[in-house]
VEXGUTOR-91568 format. One record per atom (N, C-alpha, C): residue in one letter; x, y, z. Coordinates in steps of 0.001 Angstrom, whole numbers, padded with zeros to 6 digits, always signed. Layout:
AXYZ
...
***
This chain:
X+092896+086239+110165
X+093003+084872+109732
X+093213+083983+110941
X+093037+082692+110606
X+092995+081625+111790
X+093484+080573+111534
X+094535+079710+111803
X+095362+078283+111641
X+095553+078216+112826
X+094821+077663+113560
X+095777+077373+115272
X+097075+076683+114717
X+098592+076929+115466
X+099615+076502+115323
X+100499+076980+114200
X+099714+077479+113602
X+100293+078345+112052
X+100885+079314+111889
X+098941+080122+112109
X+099480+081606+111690
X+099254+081845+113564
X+100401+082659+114051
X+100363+083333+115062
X+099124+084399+115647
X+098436+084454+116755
X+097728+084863+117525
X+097942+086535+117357
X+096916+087340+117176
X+097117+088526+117706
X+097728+089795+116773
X+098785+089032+115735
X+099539+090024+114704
X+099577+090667+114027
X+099704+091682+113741
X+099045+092456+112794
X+100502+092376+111499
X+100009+092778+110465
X+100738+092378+109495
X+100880+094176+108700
X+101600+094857+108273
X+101769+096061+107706
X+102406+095939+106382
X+102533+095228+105672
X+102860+094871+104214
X+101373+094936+103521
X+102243+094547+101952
X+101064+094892+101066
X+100499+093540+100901
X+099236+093024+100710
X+099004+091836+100203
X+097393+092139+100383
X+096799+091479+099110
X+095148+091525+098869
X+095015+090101+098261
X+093435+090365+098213
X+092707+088875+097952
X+093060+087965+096626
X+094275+088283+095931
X+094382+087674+094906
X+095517+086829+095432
X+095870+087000+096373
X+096940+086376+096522
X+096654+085323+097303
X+095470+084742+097774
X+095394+083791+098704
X+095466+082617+097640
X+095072+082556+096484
X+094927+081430+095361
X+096320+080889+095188
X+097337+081657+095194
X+098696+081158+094562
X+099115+080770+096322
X+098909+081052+097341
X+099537+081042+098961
X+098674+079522+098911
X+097047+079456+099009
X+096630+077676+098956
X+097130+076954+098442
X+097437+077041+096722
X+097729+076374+095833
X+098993+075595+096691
X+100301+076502+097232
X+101364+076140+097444
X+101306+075324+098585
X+100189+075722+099750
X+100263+074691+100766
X+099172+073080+100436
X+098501+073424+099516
X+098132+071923+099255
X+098876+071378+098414
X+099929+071441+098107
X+101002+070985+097177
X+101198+071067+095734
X+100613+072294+095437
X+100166+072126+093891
X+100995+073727+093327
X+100518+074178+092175
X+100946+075372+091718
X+099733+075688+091236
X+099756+077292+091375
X+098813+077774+090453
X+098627+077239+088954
X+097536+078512+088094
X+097070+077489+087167
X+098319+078223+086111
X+099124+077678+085024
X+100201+078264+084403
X+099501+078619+082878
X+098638+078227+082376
X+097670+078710+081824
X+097411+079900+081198
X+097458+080665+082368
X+097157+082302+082533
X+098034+082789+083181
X+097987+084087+083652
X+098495+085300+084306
X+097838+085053+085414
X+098578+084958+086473
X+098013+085245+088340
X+098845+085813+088730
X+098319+086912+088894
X+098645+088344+089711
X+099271+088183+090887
X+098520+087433+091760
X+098593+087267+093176
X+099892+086297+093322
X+100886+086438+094378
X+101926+085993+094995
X+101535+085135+095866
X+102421+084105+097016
X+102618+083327+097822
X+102593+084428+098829
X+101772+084698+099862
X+101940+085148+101118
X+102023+084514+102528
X+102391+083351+102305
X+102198+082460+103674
X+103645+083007+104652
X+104996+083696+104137
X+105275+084302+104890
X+105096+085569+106022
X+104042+086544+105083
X+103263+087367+105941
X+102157+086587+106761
X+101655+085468+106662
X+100701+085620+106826
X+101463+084503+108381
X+102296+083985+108574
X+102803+083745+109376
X+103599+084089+110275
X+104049+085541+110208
X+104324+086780+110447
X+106713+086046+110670
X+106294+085904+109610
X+108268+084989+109119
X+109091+086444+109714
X+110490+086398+110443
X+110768+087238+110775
X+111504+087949+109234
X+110736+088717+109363
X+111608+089584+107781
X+111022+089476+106725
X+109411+089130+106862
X+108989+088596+105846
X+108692+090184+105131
X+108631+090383+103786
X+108123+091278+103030
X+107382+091110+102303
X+106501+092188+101564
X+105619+091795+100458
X+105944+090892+099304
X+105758+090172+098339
X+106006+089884+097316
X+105714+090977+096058
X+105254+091927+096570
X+104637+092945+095138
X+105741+093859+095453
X+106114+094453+093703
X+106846+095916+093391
X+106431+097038+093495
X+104815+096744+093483
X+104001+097639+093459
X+102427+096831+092866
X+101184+097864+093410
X+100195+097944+093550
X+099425+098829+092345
X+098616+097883+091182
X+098214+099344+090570
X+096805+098810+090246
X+095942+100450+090830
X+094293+100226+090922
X+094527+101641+089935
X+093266+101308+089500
X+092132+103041+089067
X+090574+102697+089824
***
């Protein structure tokens, strides 16, 4: 990912977080909330994704088939 000034240069990130979660992480930085509507899966990751000291996943767990 890329935000000059944002997200930090270089970091690698080792938590859990996938593509559902970028919808509820935008939503929050353009000032809005997801849609309440429905069910969204996906969490706020702008702490990982800014590498926050201590940041952790937002998920309990992960479930695929």
């Amino acid at each position: 990912m890329r935000f000059p000034g944002k997200i930090p240069q270089g970091k690698v990130c080792h938590e859990m977080a996938w593509s559902m979660d970028i919808l509820p992480t935008v939503a929050k930085l353009a000032g809005t909330e997801a849609p309440a509507d429905r069910i969204i899966d996906g969490k706020d990751i702008w702490p990982l994704m800014t590498a926050a000291a201590g940041a952790t996943t937002p998920h309990d767990a992960y479930y695929y088939y």
